[in-house]
Rosetta silent file (secondary structure, phi, psi, omega in degrees, C-alpha in Angstrom):
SEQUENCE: XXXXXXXXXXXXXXXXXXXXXXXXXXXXXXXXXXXXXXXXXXXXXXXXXXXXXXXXXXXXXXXXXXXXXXXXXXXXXXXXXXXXXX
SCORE:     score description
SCORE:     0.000 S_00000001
   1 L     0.000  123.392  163.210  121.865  134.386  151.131 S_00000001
   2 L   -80.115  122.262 -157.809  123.609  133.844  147.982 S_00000001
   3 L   -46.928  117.735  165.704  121.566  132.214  145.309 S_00000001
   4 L  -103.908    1.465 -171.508  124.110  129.258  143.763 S_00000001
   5 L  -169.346  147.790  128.622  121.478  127.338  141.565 S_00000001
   6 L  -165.098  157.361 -171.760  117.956  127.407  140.487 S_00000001
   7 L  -166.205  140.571  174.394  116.037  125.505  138.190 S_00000001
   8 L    85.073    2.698 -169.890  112.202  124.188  138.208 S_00000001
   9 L    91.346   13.549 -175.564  111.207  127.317  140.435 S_00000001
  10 E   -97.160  148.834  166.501  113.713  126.230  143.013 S_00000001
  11 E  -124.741  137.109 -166.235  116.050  128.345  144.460 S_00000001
  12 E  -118.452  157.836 -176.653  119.417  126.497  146.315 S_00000001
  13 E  -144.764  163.050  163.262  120.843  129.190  148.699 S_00000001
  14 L  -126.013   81.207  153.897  124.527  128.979  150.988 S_00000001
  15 L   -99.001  162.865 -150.436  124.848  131.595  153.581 S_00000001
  16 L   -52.605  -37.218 -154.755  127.712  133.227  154.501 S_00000001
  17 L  -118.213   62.473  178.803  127.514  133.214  158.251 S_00000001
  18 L  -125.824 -167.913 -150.919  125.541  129.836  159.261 S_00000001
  19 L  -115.126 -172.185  167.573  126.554  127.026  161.599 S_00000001
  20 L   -67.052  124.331   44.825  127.564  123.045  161.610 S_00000001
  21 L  -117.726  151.918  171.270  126.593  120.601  160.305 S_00000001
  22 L  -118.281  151.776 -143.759  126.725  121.994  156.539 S_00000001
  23 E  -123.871  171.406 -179.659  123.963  122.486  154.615 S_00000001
  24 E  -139.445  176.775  164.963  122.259  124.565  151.967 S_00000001
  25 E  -138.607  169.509 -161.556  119.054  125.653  151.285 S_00000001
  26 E  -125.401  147.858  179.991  116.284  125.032  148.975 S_00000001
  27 E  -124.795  122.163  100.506  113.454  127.582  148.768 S_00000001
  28 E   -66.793  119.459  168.982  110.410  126.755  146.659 S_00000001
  29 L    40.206 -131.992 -169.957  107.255  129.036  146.259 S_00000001
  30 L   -89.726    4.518 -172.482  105.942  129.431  150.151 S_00000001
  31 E  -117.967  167.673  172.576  108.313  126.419  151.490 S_00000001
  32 E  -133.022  165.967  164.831  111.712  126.198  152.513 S_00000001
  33 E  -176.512  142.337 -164.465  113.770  123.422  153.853 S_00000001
  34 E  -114.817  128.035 -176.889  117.853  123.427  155.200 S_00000001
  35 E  -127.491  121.767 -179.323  119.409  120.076  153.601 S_00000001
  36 E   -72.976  139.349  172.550  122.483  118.335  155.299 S_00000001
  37 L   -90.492  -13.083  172.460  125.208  118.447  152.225 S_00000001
  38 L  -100.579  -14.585 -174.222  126.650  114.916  153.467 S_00000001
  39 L   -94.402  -43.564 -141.386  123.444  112.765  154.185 S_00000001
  40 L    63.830   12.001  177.317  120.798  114.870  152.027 S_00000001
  41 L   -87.266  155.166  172.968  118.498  114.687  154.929 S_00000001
  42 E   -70.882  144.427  160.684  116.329  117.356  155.999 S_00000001
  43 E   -73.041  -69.761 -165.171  117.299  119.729  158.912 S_00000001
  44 E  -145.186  153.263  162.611  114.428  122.067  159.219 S_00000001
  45 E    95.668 -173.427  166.866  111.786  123.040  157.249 S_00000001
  46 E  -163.542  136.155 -179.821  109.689  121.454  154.386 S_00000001
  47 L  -110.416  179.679  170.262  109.312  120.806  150.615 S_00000001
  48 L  -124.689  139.222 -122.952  106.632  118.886  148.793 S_00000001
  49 L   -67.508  -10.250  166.268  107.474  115.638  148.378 S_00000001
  50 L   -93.970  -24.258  173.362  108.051  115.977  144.215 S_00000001
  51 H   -89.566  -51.144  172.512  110.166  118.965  144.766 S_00000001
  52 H   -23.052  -35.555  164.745  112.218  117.275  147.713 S_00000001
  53 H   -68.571  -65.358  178.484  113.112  114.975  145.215 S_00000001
  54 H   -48.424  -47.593  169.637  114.106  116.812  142.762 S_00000001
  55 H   -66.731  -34.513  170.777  116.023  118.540  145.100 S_00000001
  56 H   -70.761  -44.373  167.615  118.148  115.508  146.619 S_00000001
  57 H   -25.607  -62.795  172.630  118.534  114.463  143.254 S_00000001
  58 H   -61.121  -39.604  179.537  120.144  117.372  142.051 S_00000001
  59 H   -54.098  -59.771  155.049  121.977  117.383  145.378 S_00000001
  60 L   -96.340   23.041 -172.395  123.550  114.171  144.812 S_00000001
  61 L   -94.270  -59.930  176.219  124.383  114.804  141.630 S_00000001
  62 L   -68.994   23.084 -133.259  126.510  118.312  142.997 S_00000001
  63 H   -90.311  -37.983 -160.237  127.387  116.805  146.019 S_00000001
  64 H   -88.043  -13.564  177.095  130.986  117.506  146.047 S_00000001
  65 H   -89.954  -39.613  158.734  130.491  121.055  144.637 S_00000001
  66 H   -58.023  -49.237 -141.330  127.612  122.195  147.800 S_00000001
  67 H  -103.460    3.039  175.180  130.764  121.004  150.153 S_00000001
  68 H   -84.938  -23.811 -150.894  133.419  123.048  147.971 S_00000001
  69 H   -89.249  -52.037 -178.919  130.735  125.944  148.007 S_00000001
  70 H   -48.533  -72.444  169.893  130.301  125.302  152.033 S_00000001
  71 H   -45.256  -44.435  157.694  133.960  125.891  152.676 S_00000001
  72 H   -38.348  -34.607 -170.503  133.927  129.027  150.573 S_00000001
  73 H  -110.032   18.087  161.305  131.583  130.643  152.109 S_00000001
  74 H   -79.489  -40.600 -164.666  133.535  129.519  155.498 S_00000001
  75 L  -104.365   14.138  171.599  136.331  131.122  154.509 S_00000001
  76 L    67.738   29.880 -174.522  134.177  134.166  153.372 S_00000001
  77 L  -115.934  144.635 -164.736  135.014  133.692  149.258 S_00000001
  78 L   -58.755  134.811  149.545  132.487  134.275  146.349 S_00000001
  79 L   -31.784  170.386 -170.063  130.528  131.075  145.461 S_00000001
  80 L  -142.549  121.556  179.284  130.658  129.312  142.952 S_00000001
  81 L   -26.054  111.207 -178.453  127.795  128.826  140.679 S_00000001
  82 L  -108.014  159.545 -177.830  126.091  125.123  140.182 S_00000001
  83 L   -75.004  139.241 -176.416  124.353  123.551  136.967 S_00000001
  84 L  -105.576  167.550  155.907  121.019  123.259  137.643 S_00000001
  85 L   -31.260   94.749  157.743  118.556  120.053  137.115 S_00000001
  86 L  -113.855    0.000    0.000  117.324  119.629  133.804 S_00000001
């Protein structure tokens, strides 16, 4: 999966070949968690509960840029980087 952001020890991921509804992912340290790009809600998975934050934050900051990134990598075209959380 390609990395499109990280900041804080976070890693935000897109892959190429995943399914509806769409979503990204956030990797911290031993956790993971798949985050709907139109709600912010969790899918699967789990952060702790100061990086989950951090992560919607960031999330709804980029919001429209995860669903530009989502179609890209629909249509099989290189990502596009995002500014991370600072």
């Amino acid at each position: 999966m390609p990395v499109i952001c990280r900041f804080l020890g976070i890693m935000i991921f897109i892959n190429y070949r995943d399914h509806n509804p769409p979503h990204f992912h956030a990797r911290y340290q031993d956790f993971e968690a798949t985050i709907d790009t139109n709600n912010l809600s969790v899918l699967s998975g789990k952060l702790p509960p100061r990086v989950l934050s951090l992560v919607v934050e960031w999330s709804s900051l980029h919001q429209q840029e995860l669903i530009q990134n989502w179609d890209r990598a629909r249509n099989r075209e290189k990502l596009i980087d995002i500014q991370p959380l600072v």
